[in-house]
SEVEX-861323 format. One record per residue: residue in three letters; y, x, z of N, C-alpha, C, CB in turn. Coordinates in steps of 0.001 Angstrom, whole numbers, plus 500000, padded with zeros to 6 digits. Glycine has a CB too. Layout:
BEGIN
AlaYXZYXZYXZYXZ...
This chain:
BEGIN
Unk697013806243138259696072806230137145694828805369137408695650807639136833Unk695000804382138249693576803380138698693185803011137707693654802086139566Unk694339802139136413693612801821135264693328802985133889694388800620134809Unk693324803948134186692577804648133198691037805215133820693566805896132682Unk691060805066134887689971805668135649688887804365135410690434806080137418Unk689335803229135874688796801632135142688252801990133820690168800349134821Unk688880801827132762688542802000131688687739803424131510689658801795130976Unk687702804501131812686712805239131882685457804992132106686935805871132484Unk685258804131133179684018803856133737683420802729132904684136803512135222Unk684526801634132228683666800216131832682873801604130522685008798185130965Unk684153802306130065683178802520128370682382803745128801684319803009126577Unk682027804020129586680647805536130050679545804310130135680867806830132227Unk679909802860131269679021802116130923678328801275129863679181801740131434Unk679573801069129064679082800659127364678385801548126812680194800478126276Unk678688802872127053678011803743125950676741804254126173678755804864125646Unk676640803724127830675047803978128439673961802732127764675071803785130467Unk674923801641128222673781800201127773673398800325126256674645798408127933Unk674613800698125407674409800446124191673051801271123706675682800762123465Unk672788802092123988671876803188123020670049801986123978672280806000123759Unk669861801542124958668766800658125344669091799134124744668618800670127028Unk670684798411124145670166797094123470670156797776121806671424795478123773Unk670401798354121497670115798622119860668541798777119548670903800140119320Unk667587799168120188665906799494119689665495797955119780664743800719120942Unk666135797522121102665430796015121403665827795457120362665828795103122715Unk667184795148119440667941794265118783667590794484117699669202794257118912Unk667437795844117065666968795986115480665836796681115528667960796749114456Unk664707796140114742663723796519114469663451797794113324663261795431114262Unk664111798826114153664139800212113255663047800984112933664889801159113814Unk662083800694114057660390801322113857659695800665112915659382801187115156Unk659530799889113200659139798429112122659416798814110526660368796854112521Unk660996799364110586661549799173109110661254800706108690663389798625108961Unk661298801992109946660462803024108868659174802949108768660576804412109123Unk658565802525109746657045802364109441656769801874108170656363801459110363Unk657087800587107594656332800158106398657379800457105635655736798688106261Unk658640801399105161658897802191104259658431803135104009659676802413104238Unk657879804049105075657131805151104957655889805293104548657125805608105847Unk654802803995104566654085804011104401653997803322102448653640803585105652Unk655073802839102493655200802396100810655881803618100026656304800874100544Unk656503804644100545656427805587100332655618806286099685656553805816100975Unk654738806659100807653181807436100694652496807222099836652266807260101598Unk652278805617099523651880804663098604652214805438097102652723803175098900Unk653986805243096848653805805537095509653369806993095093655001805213094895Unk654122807639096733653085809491095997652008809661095649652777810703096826Unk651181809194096753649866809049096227649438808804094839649393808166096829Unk650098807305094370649790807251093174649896807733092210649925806712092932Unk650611808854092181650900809519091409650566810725091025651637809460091511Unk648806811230092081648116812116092356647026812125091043647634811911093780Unk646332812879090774644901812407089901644225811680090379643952813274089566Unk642912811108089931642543810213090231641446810294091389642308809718089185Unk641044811838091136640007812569091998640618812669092886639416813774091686Unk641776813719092672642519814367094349642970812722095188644621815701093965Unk643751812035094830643798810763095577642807810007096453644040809993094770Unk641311810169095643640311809183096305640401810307097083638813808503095658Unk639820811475096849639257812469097921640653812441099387639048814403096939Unk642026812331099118643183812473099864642543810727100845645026812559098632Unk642179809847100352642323808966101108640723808665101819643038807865100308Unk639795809267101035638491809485101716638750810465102913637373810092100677Unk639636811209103337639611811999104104640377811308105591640174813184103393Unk641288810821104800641814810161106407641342808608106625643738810117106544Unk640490808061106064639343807013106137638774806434107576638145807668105440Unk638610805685108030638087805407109506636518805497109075638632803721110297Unk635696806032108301634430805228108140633534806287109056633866804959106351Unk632180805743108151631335806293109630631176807782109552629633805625109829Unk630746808484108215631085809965108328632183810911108861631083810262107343Unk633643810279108814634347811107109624634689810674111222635536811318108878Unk634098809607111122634184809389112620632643809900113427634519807603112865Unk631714809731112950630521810736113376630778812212113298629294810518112483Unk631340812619112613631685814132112590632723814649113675632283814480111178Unk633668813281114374634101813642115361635652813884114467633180814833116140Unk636065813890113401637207813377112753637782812208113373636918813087111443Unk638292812117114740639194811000115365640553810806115120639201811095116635Unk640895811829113921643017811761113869642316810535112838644605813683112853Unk641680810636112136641329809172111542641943808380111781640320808606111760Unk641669808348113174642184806475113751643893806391113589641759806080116005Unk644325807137113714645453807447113578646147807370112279645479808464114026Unk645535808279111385645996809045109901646072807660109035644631810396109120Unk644372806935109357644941805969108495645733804778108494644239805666108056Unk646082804723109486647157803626109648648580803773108617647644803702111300Unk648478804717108061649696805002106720649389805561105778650835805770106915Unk648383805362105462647960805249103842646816804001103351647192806818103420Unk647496803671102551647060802588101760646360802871100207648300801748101637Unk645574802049099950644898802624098179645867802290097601643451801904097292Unk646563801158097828647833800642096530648840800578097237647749799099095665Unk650634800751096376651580800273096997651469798929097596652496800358096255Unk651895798392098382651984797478099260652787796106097803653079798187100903Unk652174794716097990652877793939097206653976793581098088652121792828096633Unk655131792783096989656064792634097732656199791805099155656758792281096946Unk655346790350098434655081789662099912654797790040101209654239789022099879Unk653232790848100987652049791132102018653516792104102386650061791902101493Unk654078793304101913654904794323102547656227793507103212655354795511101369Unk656673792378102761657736791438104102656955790877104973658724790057103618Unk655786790338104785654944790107105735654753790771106710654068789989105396Unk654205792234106671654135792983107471655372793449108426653625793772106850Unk656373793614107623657813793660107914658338792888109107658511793192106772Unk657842791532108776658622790565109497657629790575111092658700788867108489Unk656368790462110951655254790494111676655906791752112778653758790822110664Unk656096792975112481656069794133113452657766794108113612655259795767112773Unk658666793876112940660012793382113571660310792598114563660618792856112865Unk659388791254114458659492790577115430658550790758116858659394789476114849Unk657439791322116603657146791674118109657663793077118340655518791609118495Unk658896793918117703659295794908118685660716794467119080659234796430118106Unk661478793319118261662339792636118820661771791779120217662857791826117726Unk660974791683120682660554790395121420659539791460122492659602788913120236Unk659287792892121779658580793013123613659177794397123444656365792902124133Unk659556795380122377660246796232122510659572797153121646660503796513123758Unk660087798829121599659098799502120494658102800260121159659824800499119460Unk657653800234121977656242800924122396655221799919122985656475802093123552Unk655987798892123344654713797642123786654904797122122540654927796338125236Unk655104797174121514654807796301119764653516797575119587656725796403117989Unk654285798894119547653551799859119059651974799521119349654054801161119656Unk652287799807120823651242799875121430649565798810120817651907799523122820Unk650229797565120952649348796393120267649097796861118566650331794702120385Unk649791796996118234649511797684116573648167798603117168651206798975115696Unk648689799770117686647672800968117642646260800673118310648318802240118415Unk646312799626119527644914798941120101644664798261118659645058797661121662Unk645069797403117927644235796695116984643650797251115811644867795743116570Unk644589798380115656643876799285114446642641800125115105645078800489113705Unk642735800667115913642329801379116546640299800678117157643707801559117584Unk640820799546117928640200799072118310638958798871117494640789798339118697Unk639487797502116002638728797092115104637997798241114411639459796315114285Unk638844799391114233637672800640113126636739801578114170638876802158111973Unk636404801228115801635943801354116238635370800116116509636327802021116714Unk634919799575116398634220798409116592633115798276115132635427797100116794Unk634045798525114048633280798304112743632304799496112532634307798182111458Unk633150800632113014631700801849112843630437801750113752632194803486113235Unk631156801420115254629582801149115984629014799915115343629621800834117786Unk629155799039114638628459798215113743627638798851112811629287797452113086Unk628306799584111920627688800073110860626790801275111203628662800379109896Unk627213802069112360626145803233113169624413801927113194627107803799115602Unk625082801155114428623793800503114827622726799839113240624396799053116005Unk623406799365111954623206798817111218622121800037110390624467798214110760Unk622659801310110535622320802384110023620920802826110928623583803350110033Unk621112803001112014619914802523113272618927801960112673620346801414114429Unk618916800873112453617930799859112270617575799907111206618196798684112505Unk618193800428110086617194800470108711618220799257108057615085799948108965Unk619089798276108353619442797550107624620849797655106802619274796652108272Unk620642797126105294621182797705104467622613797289104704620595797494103256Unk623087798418104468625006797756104611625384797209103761626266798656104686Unk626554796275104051626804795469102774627897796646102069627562793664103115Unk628167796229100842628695797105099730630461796766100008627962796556097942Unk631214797542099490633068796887099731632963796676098343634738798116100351Unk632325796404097515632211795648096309631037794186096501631670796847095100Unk630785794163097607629939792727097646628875792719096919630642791534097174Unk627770793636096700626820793981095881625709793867097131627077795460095026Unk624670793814096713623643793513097779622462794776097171623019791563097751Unk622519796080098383621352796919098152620066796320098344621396798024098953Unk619880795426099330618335794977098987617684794753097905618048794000099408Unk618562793577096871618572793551096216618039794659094793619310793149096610Unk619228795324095415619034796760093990617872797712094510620777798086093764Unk617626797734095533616201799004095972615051797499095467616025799825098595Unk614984796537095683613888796025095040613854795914093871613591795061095367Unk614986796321093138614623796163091534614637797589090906615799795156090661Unk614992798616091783614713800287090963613842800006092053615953801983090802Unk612758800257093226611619800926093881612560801930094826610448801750092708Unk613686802238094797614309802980095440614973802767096603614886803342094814Unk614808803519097214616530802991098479617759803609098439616401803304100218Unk618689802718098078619752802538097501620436803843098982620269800583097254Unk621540804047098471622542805509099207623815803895100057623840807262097140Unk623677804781101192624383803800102171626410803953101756623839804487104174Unk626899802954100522627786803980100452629642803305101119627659804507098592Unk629010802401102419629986802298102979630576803493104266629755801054103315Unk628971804588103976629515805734104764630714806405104646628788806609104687Unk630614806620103338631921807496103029633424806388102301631279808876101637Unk633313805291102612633985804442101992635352804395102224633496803400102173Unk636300804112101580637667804451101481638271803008102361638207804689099682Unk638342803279103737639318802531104753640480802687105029639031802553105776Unk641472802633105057642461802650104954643904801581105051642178803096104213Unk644408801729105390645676800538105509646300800197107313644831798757104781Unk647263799138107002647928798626108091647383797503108490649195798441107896Unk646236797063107463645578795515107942645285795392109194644267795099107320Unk644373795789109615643758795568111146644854795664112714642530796931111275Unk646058796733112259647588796568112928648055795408113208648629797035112168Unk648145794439111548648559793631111283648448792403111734648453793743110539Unk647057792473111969646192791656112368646766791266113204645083791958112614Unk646587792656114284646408792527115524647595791931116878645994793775115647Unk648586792365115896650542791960116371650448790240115451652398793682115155Unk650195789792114574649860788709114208649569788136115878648650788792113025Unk647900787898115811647393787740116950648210787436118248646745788739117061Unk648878788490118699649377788750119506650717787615119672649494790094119340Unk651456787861118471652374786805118463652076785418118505653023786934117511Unk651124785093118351650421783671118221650303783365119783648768783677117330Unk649576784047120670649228784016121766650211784248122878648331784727121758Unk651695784361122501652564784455123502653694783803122988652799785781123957Unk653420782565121918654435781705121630654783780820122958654009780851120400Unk655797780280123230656287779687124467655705778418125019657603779460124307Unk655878777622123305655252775738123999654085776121123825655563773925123066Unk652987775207124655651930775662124952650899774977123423651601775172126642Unk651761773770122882650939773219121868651039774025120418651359771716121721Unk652226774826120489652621775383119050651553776782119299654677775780118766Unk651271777300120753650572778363120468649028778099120402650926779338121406Unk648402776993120703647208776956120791646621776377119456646904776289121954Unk647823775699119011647811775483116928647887777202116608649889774336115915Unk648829777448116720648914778583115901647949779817116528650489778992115796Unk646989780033117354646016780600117547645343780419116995645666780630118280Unk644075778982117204643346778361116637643650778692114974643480777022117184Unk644155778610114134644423778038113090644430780119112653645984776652113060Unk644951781075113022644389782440112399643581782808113388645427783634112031Unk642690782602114000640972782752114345640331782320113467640353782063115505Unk640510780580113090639969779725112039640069780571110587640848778263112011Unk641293781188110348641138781850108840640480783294108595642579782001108239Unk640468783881110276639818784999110407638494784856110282640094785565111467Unk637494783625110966636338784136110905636050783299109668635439784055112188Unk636908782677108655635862781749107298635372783174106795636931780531105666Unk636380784260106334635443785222105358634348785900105751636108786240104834Unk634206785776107250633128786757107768631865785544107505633413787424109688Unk632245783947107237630942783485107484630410783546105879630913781896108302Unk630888783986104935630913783800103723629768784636103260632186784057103173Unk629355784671101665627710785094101712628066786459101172626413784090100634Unk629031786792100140629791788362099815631072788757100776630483788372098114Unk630376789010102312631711789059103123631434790995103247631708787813105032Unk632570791548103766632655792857103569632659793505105207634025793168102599Unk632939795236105230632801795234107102634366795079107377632045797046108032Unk635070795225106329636932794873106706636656793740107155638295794739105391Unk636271792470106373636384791173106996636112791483108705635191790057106240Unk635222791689108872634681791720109909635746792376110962633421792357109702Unk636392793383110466637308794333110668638634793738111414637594794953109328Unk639140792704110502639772791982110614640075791063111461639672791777110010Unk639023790480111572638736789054112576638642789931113991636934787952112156Unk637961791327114073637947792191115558639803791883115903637375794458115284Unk640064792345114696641965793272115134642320791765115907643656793847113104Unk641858790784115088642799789396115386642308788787116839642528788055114038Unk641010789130117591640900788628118276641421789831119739639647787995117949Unk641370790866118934641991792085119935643593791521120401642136793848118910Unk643862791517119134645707791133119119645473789660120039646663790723116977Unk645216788434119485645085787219120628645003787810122565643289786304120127Unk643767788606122609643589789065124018644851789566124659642567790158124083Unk645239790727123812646659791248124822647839790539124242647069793102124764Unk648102789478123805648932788600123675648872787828124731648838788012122626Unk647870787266125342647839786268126055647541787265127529646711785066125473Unk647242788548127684647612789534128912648925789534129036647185791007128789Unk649641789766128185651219789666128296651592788429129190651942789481126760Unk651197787231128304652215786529128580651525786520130082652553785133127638Unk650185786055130419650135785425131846650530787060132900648145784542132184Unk650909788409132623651539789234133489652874788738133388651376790682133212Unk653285788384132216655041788167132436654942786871133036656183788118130898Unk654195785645133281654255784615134337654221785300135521653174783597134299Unk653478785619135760652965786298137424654550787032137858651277787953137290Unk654917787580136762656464788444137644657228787744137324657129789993137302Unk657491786530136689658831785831136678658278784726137996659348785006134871Unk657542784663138263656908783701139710656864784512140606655385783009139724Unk656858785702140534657429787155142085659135786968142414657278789514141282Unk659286787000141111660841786686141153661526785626141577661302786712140113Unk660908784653141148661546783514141491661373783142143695660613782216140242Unk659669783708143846659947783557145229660482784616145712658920783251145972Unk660823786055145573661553787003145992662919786463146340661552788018145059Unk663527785395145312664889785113145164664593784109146013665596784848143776Unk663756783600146406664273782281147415664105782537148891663374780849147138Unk662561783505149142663174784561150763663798784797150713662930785642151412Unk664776785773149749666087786395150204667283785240150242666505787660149126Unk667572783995149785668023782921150094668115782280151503667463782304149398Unk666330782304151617666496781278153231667084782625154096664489780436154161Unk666533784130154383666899785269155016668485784932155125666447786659154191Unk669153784364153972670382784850154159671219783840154794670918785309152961
């Protein structure tokens, strides 16, 4: 029975490999993530108009629930959005988080998603804390200018990007964007394609009605660039361990 004992062993070993190349090969996280979250999307919409804002004011990154010490925030909102997702921006996203969990796997894709969301709505609140600090007026997510309006009522205007409705996969998006840019292979296609979404990241922040997402944004993208380009120069460093590992054990032999 040598050859059934053979064949026992090749398919225990097929059936071991197979279940570690299927996550690498299809991007299954990827594809429930932004179904689930277009999901959510249409329930939501389909809430009143009150219970909805209040449902998405609550899992919000802004500065009241993150001063209150509300940290599933950082988390919560990464899957809810104010609107269903359009069709584009939602293949966009699609294609964006498919391809870096095809290409580094599903917890190092994850991972860069959750630093860039994560990162940027911590970055934008200690902005808006310190901004709040100082007496200076926040800008509006309608692009309205309170200086403006407290000099024309005598009043000071209510800070109302405190409680402001943040929300989405943008700053994720960003951030695996980024990331993919910065660990493209030829060295000229990645330093175009870096350059060139930095360049589109920071025009809206230099703009005169720019918002704290913009700002938000351009964080995730330069977060995502950083551990894009940690990747790649750790994966140089061990394919150059490897390569001299393999050539001591050569001359040794």
């Amino acid at each position: 029975m040598p050859g059934t004992a053979s064949r026992r062993k090749a398919s225990g070993r097929l059936s071991r490999a197979v279940p570690r190349v299927l996550p690498a090969a299809v991007p299954w996280a990827a594809s429930l993530y932004v179904g689930a979250v277009q999901l959510g999307a249409y329930a939501t919409a389909r809430l009143p108009r009150r219970r909805r804002t209040e449902l998405l004011r609550t899992h919000s990154t802004n500065v009241d629930n993150l001063r209150a010490g509300r940290w599933q925030t950082l988390a919560t909102s990464a899957v809810f959005v104010e609107e269903p997702l359009p069709v584009a921006y939602g293949a966009a996203l699609l294609a964006a988080l498919g391809t870096a969990e095809a290409r580094w796997g599903v917890w190092r894709a994850a991972g860069v998603f959750a630093a860039g969301h994560a990162g940027a709505s911590l970055l934008v609140y200690g902005a808006l804390r310190r901004r709040r600090r100082e007496g200076t007026p926040s800008a509006h997510t309608t692009g309205a200018s309170p200086a403006r309006a407290a000099e024309e009522t005598g009043a000071e205007q209510p800070d109302t990007t405190a409680r402001a409705i943040d929300v989405g996969a943008s700053y994720g998006f960003n951030a695996t964007v980024g990331a993919l840019a910065a660990t493209v292979p030829h060295h000229g296609a990645r330093a175009a394609a870096t350059a060139g979404l930095l360049a589109l990241g920071v025009r809206p922040v230099l703009r005169r009605g720019r918002t704290f997402t913009d700002v938000g944004h351009l964080a995730a993208l330069v977060i995502g660039v950083a551990l894009g380009t940690g990747m790649r120069v750790g994966t140089g460093m061990r394919t150059g361990a490897e390569i001299r590992t393999g050539a001591n054990s050569q001359i040794r032999a």
